[in-house]
C-alpha positions, -999 to +999 in steps of 0.1 A: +883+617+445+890+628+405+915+627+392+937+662+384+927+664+355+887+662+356+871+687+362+845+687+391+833+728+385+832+749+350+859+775+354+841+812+342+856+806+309+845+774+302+814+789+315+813+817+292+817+793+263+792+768+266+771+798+271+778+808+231+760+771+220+729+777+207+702+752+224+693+734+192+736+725+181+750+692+178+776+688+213+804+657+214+823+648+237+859+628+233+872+609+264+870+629+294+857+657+282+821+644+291+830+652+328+825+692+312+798+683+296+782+668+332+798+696+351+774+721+334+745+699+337+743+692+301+739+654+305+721+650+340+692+626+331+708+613+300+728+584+291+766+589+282+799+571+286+833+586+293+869+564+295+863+533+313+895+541+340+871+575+351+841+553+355+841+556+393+850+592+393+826+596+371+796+583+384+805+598+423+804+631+410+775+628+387+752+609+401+722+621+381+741+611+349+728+577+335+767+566+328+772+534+306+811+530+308+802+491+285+799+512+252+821+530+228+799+562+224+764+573+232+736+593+213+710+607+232+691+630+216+717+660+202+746+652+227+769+625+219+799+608+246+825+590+233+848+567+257+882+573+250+904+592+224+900+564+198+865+565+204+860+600+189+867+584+160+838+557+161+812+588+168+823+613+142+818+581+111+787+577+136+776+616+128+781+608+089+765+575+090+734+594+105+740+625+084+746+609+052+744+571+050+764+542+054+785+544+020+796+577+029+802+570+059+825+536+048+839+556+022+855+585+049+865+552+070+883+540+048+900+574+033+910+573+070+919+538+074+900+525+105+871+504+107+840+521+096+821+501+130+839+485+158+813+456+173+814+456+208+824+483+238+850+492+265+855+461+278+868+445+254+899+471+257+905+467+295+933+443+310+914+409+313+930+374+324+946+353+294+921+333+285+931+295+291+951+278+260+924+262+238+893+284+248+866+287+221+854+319+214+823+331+203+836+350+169+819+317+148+785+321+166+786+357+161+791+356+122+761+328+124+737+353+142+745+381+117+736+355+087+703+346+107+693+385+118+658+377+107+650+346+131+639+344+168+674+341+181+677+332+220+704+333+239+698+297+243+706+290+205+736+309+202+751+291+233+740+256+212+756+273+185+789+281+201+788+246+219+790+260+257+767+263+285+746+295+287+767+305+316+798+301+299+789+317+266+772+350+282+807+356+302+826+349+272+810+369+248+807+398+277+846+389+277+850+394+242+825+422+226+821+442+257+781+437+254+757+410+267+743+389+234+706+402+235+724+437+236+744+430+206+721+417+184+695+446+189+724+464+180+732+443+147+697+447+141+691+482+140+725+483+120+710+459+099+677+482+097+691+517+091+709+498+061+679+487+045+659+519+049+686+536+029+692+510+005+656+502+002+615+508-003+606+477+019+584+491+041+591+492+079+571+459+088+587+443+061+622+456+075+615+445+111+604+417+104+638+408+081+664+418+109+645+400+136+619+424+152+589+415+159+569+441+154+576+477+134+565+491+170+597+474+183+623+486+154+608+523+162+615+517+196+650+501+196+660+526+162+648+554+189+666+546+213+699+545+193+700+572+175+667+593+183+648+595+150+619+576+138+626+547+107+605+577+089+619+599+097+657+582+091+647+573+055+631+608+049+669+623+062+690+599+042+666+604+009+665+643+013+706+637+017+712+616-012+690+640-034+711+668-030 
């Protein structure tokens, strides 16, 4: 059963409203409000995320919703979902990083004094056992991996790297960013890509092939599947942007 406070049905109003948004807009959703946004069939064959505590909820009255409750926000295609209320920040300096580039978007973060990108997701914010006293973490092999973006990295080197078992670093790092390794570094690397296509002419073969992919099929690919847009097509944005 929801909660009070989701809603399983639009009221008329809501209704009325949603009606207004014209078929091409821009729609985010903060927290809980993607349990609207699923009510009026907005996100049924889509991904999206929503606070991790409404997860089950969630997913029992939306079943044709592809929920990810690991992740801070989602952009598929032109509607976002952010987890919860903090969250709404990371997707708006999302919107301007897409919109206008990565210094803007840096610059706003830190007019507003947050972190222009948290690594990681949700569960890294839910209660989790104290770890045991003396229990490495993985922070050391992380800041490794971003150095070496552009090699072959396999889960088997990074546990060498952190000195554990490949059992033992996967739960841990899960434990810690809220993200499986191979998940995070295709997310470092498109970071890593959308940077250089705005800071650079490198073409996109030359761009894969520095933050790791290994092909420029597979940066399209992973680069569409974050934020929707071809690397072309993102340069071509960011260029008409900073032209302005």
């Amino acid at each position: 059963m929801a909660p009070p406070y989701i809603p399983a049905e639009l009221t008329a109003e809501v209704s009325r409203a949603l009606a207004l948004i014209r078929p091409d807009a821009r729609i985010v959703s903060i927290c809980t409000a993607a349990f609207v946004l699923a009510a009026a069939g907005l996100l049924d064959g889509r991904r999206a995320t929503t606070h991790w505590q409404s997860t089950e909820a969630f997913r029992s009255l939306h079943p044709r919703v592809e929920l990810d409750p690991d992740v801070l926000f989602v952009h598929d295609g032109r509607i976002l979902t952010s987890a919860g209320a903090a969250s709404g920040v990371d997707v708006c300096l999302h919107i301007v990083r897409v919109d206008h580039g990565h210094e803007l978007a840096n610059a706003v973060a830190r007019r507003c004094v947050v972190p222009p990108f948290r690594d990681g997701g949700q569960a890294q914010y839910i209660e989790q056992p104290v770890p045991e006293s003396g229990a490495a973490d993985t922070a050391a092999t992380r800041a490794w991996a971003l150095e070496n973006l552009g090699d072959p990295l396999t889960l088997t080197d990074l546990a060498a790297h952190a000195r554990m078992s490949l059992r033992t670093f996967a739960r841990r790092f899960h434990d810690e960013v809220g993200l499986s390794p191979g998940r995070w570094l295709i997310q470092q690397r498109v970071a890593r890509a959308r940077h250089l296509l705005e800071s650079s002419d490198l073409s996109v073969d030359r761009i894969a092939g520095q933050v790791g992919f290994a092909t420029a099929a597979s940066l399209r690919q992973h680069l569409h599947a974050a934020i929707g847009v071809s690397p072309q097509a993102y340069r071509r944005t960011f260029q008409a942007t900073a032209d302005r």
